[in-house]
C-alpha positions as CSV (number, residue, x, y, z in Angstrom):
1,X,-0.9,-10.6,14.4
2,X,-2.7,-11.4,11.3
3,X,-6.6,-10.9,11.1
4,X,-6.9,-14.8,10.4
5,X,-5.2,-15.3,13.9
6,X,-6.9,-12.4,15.4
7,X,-10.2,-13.6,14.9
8,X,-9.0,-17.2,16.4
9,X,-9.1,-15.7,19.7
10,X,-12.0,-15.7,21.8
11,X,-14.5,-12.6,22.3
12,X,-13.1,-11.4,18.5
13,X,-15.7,-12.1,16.1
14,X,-16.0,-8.7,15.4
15,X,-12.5,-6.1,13.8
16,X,-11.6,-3.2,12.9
17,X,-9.5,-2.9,9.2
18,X,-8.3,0.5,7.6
19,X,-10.2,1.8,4.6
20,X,-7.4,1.2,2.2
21,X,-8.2,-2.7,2.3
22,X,-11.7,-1.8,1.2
23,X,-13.2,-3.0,-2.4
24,X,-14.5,-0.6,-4.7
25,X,-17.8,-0.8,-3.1
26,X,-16.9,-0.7,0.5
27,X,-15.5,2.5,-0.4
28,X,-17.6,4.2,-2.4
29,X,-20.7,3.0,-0.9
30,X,-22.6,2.9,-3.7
31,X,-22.6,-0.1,-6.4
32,X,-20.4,0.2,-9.3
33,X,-21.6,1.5,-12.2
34,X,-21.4,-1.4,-14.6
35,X,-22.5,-3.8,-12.1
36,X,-25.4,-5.9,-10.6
37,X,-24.9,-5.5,-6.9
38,X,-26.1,-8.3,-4.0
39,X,-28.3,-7.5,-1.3
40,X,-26.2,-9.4,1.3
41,X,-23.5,-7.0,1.3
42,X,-24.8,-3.6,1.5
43,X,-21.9,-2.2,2.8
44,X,-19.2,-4.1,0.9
45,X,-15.9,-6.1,1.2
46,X,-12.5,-5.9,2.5
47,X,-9.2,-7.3,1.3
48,X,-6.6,-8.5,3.3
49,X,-3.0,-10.1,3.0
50,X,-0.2,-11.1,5.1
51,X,2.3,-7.9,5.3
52,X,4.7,-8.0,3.6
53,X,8.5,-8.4,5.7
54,X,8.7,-4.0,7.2
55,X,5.1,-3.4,5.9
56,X,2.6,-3.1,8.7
57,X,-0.4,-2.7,6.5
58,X,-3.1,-5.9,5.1
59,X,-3.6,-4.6,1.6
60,X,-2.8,-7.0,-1.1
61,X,0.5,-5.9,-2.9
62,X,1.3,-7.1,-6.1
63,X,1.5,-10.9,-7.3
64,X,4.6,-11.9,-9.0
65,X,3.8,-13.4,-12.4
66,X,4.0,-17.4,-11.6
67,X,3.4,-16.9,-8.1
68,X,0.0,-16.4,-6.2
69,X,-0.9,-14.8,-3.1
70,X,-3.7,-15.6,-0.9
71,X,-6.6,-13.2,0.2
72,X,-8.7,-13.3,3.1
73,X,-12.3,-11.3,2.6
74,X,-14.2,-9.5,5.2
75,X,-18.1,-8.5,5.2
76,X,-18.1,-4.9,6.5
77,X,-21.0,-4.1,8.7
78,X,-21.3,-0.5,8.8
79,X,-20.5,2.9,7.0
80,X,-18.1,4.5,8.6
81,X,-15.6,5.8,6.2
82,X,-12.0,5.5,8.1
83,X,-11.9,2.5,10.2
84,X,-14.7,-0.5,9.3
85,X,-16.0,-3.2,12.0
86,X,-16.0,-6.5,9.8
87,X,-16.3,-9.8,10.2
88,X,-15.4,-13.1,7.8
89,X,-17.4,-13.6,5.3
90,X,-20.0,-15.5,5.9
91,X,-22.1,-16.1,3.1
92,X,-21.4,-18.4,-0.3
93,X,-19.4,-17.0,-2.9
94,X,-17.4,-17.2,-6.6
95,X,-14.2,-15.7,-7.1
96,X,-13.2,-14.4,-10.7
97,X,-10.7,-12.0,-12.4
98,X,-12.5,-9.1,-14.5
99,X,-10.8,-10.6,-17.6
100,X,-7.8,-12.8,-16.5
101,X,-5.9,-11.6,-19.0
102,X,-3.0,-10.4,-15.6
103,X,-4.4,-12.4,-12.4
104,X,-6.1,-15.5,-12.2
105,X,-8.8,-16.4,-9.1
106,X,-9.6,-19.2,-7.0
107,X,-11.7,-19.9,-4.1
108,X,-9.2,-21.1,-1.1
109,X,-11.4,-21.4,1.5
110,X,-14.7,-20.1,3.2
111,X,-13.6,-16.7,3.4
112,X,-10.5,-16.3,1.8
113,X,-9.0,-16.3,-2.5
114,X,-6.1,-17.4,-4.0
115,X,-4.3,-15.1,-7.1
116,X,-1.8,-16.1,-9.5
117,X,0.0,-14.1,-11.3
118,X,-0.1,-14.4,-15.0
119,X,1.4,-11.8,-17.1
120,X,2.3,-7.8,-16.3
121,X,-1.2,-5.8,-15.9
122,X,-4.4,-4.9,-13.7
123,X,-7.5,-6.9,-13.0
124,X,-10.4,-6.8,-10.7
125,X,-10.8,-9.7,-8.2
126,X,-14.8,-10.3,-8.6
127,X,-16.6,-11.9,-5.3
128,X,-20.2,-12.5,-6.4
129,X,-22.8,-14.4,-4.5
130,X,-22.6,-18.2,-5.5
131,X,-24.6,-19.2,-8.3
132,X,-25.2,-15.8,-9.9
133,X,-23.3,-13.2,-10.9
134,X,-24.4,-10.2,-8.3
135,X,-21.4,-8.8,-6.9
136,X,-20.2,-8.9,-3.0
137,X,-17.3,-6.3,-4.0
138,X,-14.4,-5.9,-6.3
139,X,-10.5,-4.7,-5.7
140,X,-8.1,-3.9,-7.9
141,X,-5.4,-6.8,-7.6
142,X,-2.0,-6.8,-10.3
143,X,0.8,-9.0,-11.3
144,X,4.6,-8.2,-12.6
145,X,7.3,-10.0,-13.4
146,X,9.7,-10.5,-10.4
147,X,13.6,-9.3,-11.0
148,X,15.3,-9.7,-7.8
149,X,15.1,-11.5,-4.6
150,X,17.4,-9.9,-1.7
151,X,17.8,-10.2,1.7
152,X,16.1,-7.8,4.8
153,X,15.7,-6.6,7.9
154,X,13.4,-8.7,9.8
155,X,11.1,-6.0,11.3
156,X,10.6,-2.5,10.1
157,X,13.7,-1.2,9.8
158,X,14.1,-0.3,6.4
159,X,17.6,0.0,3.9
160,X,18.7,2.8,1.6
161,X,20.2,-0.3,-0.2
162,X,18.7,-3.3,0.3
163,X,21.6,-4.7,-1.7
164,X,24.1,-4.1,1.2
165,X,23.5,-6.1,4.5
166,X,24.7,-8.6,6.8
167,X,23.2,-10.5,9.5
168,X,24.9,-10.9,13.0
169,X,26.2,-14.9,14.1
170,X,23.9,-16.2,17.2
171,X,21.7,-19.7,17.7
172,X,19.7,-18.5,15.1
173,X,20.0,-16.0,12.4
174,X,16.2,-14.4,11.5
175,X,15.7,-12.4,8.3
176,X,13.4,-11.5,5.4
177,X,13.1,-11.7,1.7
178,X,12.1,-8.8,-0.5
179,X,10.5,-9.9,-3.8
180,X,11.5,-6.9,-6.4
181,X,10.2,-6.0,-9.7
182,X,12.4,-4.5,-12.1
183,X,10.9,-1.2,-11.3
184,X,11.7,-2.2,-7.4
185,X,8.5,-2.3,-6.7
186,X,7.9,-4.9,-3.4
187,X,5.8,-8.3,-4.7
188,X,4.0,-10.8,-3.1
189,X,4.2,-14.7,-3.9
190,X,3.1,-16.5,-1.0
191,X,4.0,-19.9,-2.7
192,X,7.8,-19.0,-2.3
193,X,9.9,-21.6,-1.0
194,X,13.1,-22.1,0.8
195,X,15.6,-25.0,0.8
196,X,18.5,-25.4,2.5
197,X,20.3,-26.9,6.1
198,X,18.5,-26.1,9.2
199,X,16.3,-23.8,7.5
200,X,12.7,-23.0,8.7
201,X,10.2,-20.6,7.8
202,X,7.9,-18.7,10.0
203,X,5.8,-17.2,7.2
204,X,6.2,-17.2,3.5
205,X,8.8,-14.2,3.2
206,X,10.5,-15.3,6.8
207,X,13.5,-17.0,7.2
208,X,15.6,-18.8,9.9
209,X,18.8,-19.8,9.9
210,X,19.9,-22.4,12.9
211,X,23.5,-21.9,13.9
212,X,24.7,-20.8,10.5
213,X,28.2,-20.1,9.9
214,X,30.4,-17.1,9.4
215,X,30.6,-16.3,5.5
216,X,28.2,-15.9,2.5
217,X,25.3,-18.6,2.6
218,X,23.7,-19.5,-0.5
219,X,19.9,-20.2,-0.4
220,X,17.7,-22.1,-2.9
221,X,14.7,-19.8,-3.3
222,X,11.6,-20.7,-5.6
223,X,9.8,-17.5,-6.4
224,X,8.0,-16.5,-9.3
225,X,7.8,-20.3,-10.1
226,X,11.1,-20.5,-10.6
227,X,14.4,-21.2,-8.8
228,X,17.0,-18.6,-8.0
229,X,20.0,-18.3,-5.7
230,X,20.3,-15.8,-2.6
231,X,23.3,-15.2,-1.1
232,X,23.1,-14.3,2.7
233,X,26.1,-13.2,4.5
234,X,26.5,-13.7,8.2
235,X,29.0,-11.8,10.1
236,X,30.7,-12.6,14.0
């Protein structure tokens, strides 16, 4: 369950997030030494994504360049320095990269970001209070180039060689997509897209197949903002 969908249920305002989704703030608990802090968020931000396909963690992963991955932010309300209570943000806010020279920013909606990736490097993703420049938090968000798009395991089963699988025959076939840098490093590019017969896709890196046939199936993925085929072979 995602924290967007968590907090949809009733009695959840409040949650609970790891530290390792926590801006630079958050985690320090002090204000960043080149900075002009808010008042509103004493104890700072955290960052959260959609996991990745056999990731259970939130934190952001890396955009690929072309792509853009959205970020939901969180208002912590204490100091405790494993597991934070937080709630949506609440309050107006601007979005910016440090430079934007790697990842551009965009405000998606009352709480949450959108990053692109734009060339191979580091920024940090600036919430300050609308209107001024007095910064909510900052995170550490990057971008690379994207090299390969394979097939996974839909769960958290993970592959010595992601390169060698096959998917069982049945009503449906369900299965991720790993987004690779060259490096094979795992990416993130929540715009990707999926075309193709009786295909549907429960979230931006899942894919389902409806009665596909035995043999190699070739998919026509746009990732990275650009297309590429993926071969997915399904087995009786």
């Amino acid at each position: 369950m995602s924290l967007r969908s968590a907090l949809a249920l009733p009695f959840m305002s409040l949650l609970l997030v790891p530290a390792c989704t926590a801006g630079e703030r958050a985690s320090s608990g002090e204000c960043p030494a080149d900075e002009a802090c808010s008042d509103t968020t004493p104890y700072g931000l955290h960052f959260t994504a959609t996991p990745l396909v056999g990731y259970a963690d939130q934190a952001p992963k890396p955009v690929a360049i072309g792509g853009t991955q959205e970020i939901e932010l969180w208002r912590r309300l204490g100091a405790d320095a494993i597991i934070d209570e937080v709630v949506a943000l609440d309050v107006p806010f601007a979005a910016m990269s440090d430079n934007g020279d790697a990842v551009g920013a965009a405000i998606l909606g009352t709480s949450s970001v959108r990053i692109t990736g734009v060339a191979d490097g580091r920024d940090l993703l600036r919430i300050t209070e609308a209107g001024n420049d007095l910064l909510l938090d900052r995170y550490e968000v990057s971008a690379r180039a994207l090299a390969a798009v394979r097939p996974l395991p839909f769960g958290y089963e993970q592959l010595l060689d992601p390169t060698q699988i096959a998917f069982l025959a049945g009503p449906t076939v369900t299965f991720g997509l790993g987004l690779y840098s060259a490096e094979g490093e795992r990416l993130a590019d929540h715009s990707l897209t999926v075309a193709g017969a009786a295909v549907t896709t429960p979230s931006w890196d899942t894919v389902e197949l409806a009665a596909p046939p035995v043999g190699p199936i070739s998919l026509n993925v746009t990732a990275g903002g650009a297309p590429r085929a993926v071969e997915v072979t399904v087995v009786d």
